[in-house]
N, C-alpha and C positions, 0 to 999 in steps of 0.2 A: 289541179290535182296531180300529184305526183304518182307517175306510173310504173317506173322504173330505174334501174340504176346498177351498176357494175364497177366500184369502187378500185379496186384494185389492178394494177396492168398485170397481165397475164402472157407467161414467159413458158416455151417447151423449148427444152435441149436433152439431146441422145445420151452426155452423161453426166455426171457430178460437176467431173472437173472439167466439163464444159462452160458451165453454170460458173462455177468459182474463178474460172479465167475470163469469164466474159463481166460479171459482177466484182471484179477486182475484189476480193473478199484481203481484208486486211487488218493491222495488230490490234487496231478498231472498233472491227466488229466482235460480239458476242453470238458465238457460233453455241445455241441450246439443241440440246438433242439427247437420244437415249444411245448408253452403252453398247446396245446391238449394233445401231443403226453407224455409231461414232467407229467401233470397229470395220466396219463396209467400207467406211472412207478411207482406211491408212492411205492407199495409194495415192493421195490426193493430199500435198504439201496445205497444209491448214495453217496460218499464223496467228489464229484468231484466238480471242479467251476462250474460255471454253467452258460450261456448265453441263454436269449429267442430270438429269433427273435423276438416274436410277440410283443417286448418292442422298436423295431423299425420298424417297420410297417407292412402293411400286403401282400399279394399278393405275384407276382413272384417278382424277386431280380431286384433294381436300382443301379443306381450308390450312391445317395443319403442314401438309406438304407445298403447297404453295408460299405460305408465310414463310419457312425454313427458306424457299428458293429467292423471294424478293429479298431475304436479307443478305444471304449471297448476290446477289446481281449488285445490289446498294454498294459493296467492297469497291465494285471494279466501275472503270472510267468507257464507258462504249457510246457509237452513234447509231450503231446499228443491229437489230437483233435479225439473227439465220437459225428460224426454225425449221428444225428438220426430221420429222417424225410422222407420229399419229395424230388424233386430234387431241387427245392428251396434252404433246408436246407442245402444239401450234395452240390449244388452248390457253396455256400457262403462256406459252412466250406472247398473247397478246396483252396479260393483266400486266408481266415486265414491260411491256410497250409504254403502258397509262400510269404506272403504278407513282411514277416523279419520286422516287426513295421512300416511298410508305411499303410497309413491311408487315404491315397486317390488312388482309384482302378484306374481311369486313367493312373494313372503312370506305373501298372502294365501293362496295353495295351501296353504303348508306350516300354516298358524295355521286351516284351517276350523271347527273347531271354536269358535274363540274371536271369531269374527267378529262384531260389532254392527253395527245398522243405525242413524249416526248422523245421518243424513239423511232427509228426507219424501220420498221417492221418485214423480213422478208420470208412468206412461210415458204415451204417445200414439203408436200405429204408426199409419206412412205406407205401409205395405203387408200384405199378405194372408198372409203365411207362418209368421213364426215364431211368433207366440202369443206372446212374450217377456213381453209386459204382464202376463201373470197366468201366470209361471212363478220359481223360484228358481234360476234357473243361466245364467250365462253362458259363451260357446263365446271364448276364445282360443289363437292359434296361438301354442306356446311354444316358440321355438329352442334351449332348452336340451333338450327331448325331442326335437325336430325332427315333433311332431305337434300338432294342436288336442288340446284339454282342455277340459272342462268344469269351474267353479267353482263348487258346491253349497250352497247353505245359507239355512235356510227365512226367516234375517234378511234375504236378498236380496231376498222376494216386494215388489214395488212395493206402496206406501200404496194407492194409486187405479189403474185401467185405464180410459182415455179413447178411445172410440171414437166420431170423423172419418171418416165417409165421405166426402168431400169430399177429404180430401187424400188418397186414392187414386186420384183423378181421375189426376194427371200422372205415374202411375208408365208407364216402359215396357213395350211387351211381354212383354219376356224378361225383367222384376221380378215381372211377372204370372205369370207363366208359373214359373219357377222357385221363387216365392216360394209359390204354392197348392197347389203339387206336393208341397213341403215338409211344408205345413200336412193336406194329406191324407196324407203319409207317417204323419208324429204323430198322425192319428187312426189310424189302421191297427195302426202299432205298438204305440198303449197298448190297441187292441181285443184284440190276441192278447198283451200281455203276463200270464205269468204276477201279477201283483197286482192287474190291475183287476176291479175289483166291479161289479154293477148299477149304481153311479151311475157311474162313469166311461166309462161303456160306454152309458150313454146320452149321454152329450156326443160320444164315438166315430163311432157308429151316424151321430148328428146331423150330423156335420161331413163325414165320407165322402157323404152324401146331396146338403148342400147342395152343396159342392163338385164332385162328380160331374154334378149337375142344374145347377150354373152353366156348366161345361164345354159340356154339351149346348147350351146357351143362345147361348155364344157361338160355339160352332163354327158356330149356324145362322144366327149376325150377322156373319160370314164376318172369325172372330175380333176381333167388337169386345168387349171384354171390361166397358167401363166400367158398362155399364148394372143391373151385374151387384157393382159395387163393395160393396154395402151389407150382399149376403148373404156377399159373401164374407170383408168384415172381422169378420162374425160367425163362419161356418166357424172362420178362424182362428184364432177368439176362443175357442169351445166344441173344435176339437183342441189347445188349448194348454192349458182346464181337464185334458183328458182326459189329453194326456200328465206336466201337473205331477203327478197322483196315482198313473197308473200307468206311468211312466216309457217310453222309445222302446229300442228294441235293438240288434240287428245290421245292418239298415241304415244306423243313425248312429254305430254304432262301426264298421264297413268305412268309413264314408266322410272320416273324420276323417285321417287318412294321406295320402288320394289326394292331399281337395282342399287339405289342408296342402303339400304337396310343389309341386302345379302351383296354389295360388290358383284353385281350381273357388269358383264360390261357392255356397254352403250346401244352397239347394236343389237346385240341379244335382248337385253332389256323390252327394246321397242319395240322388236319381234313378239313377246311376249303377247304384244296386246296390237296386235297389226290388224291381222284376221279379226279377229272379233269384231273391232271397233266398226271395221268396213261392213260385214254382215248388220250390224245396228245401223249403220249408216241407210245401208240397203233395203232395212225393214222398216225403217221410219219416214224416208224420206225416197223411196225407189225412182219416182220420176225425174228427178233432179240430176244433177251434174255427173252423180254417181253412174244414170248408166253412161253416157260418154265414155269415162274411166272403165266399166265392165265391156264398152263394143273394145275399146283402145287394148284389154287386156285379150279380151279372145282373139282380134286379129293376131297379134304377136307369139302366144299358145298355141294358135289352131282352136281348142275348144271352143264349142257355143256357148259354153258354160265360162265368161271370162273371168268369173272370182273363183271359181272352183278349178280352171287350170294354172292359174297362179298359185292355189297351196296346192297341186301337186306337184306344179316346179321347184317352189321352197320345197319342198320336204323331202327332195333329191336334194339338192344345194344342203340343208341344215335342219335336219328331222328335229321339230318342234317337243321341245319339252313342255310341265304343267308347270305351275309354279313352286309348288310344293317340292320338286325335283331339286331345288335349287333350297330350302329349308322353310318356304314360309306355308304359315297355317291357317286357319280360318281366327285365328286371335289378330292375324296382321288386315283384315279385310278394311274393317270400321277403323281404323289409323290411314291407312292406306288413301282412303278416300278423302277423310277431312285432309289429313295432309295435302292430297290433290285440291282440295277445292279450296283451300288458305292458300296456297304457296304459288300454284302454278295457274293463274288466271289469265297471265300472259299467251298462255298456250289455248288454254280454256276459248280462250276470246277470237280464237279460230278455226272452231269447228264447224264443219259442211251444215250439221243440221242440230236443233237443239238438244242437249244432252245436260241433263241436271242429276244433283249426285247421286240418289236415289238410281238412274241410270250405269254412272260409274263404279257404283258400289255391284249393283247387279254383273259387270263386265269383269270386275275384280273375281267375284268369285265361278264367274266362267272359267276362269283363268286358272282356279286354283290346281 
């Protein structure tokens, strides 16, 4: 039985052009990254190609935008791809990794099995959420299902994980905010998933701690959150070990539909239905692994109440909206759901306690 595993080497340096003089970055490599993030670097002699996303659209990844970028990548001659972003970014540069000059990502769904990784994949996140750098899956929105997808396959896991704290510096609040919220869902959810074992359960434990104690930290800095940058590119980093081993749930299969429909982005999305899902959690199955996770939260709050001092920490960090706030209606509920229950079984297929759709139709319109 396989228990564990940690794919990629994992690299911290103080700045960019630490990184870049130490990884001989050269005319070679395919330096991918966004407009912001490319402007941060001028002061750092770059000789590499160079691809923006933001020259094919905005937001989190479609299938549309992605196709547009592997035909661009297809042009040029590279060994090595230097993602440098969010999970967006690091998302897309891992389908360039497999894609072998295929130029429509569909095809990569249908061919998972037969995917190679013909490229040195080297991520570097610019923010504190997805853990992408030491994960094998990337999240896009596919119009042909009308929902996000995940694209699975362990030849995805990046060569290297480069960890900058420094370029977490100019994120904004609500990248912060969204993006850690995320990264403490994915510890959460691979704590109580059915396959995580002692070791992923200690990167779990880990990252719900830091994250929880950076919260504290900066709610008492009357949310300045920077100073806070370096634990929490780690959090990130130890719930992205924990979820690539024991996978996320029902919180990120409800939220794949929504924020597909109305363009939530990622973190938000899965906030959407965080709270909820744990309360269900809590009322179906209370004896269970659940309270562990409620003593784990109250020690780190102080409250006795550890689910009830967790949403009132989120809601200093990032006061929860309805869904409705965001445009959807009680006509999206019964789509919503079958959608979840065709598309995303992957997710489905690790949740703490059982939950049939009848259940997650009932959550959706908590939610409303």
């Amino acid at each position: 039985m396989k228990l564990f595993q940690i794919a990629p080497q994992i690299y911290e340096f103080n700045s960019f052009s630490d990184f870049a003089q130490s990884f001989r970055l050269c005319e070679t490599d395919l330096l991918f990254t966004g407009a912001h993030t490319f402007r941060t670097l001028k002061d750092t002699e770059l000789p590499c190609i160079t691809i923006l996303r933001d020259d094919y659209g905005s937001g989190e990844p479609t299938d549309v935008m992605v196709n547009a970028i592997l035909s661009e990548a297809a042009k040029h001659t590279f060994h090595r791809i230097i993602a440098v972003g969010g999970g967006a970014i690091l998302d897309i540069a891992k389908i360039i990794a497999v894609a072998g000059g295929c130029t429509d990502v569909s095809e990569l769904y249908a061919h998972t099995d037969s995917l190679q990784a013909d490229k040195e994949l080297i991520a570097v996140p610019t923010t504190c959420g997805t853990g992408s750098e030491v994960t094998n899956i990337s999240i896009v929105y596919r119009s042909d299902i009308d929902t996000k997808q995940g694209l699975v396959s362990d030849v995805m896991y990046p060569r290297y994980a480069v960890l900058i704290p420094e370029l977490l510096e100019t994120m904004p609040y609500n990248v912060f905010a969204t993006s850690s919220i995320d990264a403490l869902i994915h510890a959460v959810e691979s704590y109580l998933s059915p396959l995580a074992t002692p070791y992923s359960e200690m990167y779990s434990v880990a990252a719900v701690r830091e994250i929880l104690q950076c919260y504290i930290e900066t709610v008492s800095r009357k949310n300045d959150f920077r100073p806070s940058c370096p634990q929490l590119l780690k959090a990130s980093n130890y719930a992205g070990i924990a979820f690539s081993n024991a996978g996320c749930g029902p919180v990120h299969a409800m939220s794949f539909a929504f924020g597909g429909k109305y363009h939530v982005p990622h973190g938000e999305s899965n906030y959407q239905f965080f709270l909820p899902v744990l309360s269900f959690y809590k009322k179906t199955a209370p004896d269970g692994k659940i309270r562990s996770l409620e003593q784990l939260l109250s020690e780190v709050t102080g409250n006795p109440d550890g689910f009830k001092g967790l949403e009132e920490l989120l809601e200093k960090i990032l006061p929860a909206k309805p869904m409705h706030a965001y445009g959807a209606s009680e006509d999206d509920i019964e789509p919503f759901t079958e959608s979840t229950a065709a598309n995303q079984q992957r997710l489905l297929g690790r949740q703490y306690c059982q939950m049939d759709k009848e259940d997650i139709y009932h959550i959706y319109r908590s939610c409303l």
